[in-house]
N, C-alpha and C positions, 0 to 999 in steps of 0.2 A: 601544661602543654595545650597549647592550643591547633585544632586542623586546618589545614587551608583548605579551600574551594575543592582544588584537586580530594583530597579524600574524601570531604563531605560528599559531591558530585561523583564522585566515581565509586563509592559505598550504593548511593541510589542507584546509578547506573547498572551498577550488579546485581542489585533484587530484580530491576525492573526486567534486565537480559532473562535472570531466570526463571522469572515469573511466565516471562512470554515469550521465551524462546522453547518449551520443550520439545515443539513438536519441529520447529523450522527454525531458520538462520532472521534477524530479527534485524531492520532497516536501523541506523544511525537515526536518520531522520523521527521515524517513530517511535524515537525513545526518546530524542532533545523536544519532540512535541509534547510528550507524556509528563514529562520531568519539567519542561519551559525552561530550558537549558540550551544556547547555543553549539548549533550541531560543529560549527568547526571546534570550538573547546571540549565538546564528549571527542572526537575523533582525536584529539590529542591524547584524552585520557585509558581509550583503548589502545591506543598505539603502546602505552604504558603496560597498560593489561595484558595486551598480546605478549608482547617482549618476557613477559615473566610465565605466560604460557597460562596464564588464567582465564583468557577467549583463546575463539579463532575465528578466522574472519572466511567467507567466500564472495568469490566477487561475480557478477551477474546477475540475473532478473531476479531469482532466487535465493541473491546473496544478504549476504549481513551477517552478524554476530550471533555466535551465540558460547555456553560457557564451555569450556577446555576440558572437564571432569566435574562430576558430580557434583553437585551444592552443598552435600555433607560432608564433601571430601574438601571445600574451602575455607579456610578461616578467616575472620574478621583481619584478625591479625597480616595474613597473607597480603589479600587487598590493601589495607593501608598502607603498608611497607611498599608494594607496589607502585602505591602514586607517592608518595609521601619521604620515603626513606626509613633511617631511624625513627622509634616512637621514644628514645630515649630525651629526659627533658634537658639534659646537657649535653654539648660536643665530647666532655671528658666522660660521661657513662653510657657512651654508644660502646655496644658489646668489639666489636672492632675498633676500638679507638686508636686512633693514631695521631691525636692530635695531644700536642704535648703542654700542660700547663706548670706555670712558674710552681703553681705550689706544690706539684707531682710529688706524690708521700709523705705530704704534711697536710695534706686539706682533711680538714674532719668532716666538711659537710660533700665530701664526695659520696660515702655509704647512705646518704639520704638520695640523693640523687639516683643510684644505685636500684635504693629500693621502690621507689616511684615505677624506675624504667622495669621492674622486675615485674611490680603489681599492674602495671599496665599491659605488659606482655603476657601477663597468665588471665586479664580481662577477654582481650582481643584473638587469644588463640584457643580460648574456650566455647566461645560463639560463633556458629557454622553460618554462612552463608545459607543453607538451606531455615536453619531457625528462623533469621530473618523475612525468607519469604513465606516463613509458615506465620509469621505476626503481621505483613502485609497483605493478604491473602485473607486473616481473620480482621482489621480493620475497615476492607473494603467490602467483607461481607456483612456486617455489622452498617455500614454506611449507604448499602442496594435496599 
């Protein structure tokens, strides 16, 4: 499995909201500047976020992003699915599958597939968003 841009970027995006957002609502702009990430592409990617209720936005001098619930209350897991979709590495061992394949109940390498998407779901639903910005936070202290 490989991420696209959307997860890679929209993974950083959500340290950096909760890094510096706690106190206030945190500009688009001042996060694609931080990150060197085109702000109309972050604005897509929150629009993602939002929709699945992981920010919230306000709008005015005082507005911008910030996160939805607590940092420890999101998972790695959450976020990706958010921008990304399934983290399953095939269309047939997406937990919803509905996509129908010739070999249906003779494929043997479907339970490998299976177990990839399993062992990547208990990776990504185990790591909080808050962990992350607790190893960003000791990087950037480490680097002052």
């Amino acid at each position: 499995m490989r991420l696209s841009t959307k997860g890679r970027y929209g993974l950083q995006a959500m340290v950096d909201l909760g890094v510096y957002s706690k106190e206030k609502h945190i500009s688009l702009k001042s996060i694609a500047e931080r990150l060197s990430m085109s702000e109309n592409y972050l604005e897509q990617l929150m629009a993602l976020l939002k929709k699945n209720k992981l920010v919230i936005s306000a709008r005015g001098a005082q507005g911008g992003y910030a996160l939805a619930k607590d940092p420890s209350d999101i998972t790695i897991g959450e976020i990706l699915r958010a921008l990304e979709g399934s983290l399953a590495p095939t269309d047939c061992s997406c937990k919803d599958n509905t996509v129908h394949c010739a070999m249906d109940g003779r494929c043997v390498t479907k339970g490998v597939w299976e177990k990839i998407r399993d062992s990547i779901d208990k990776v990504v639903d185990n790591i909080t968003l808050d962990q992350l910005m607790n190893d960003y936070e000791k990087i950037n202290e480490n680097t002052s």
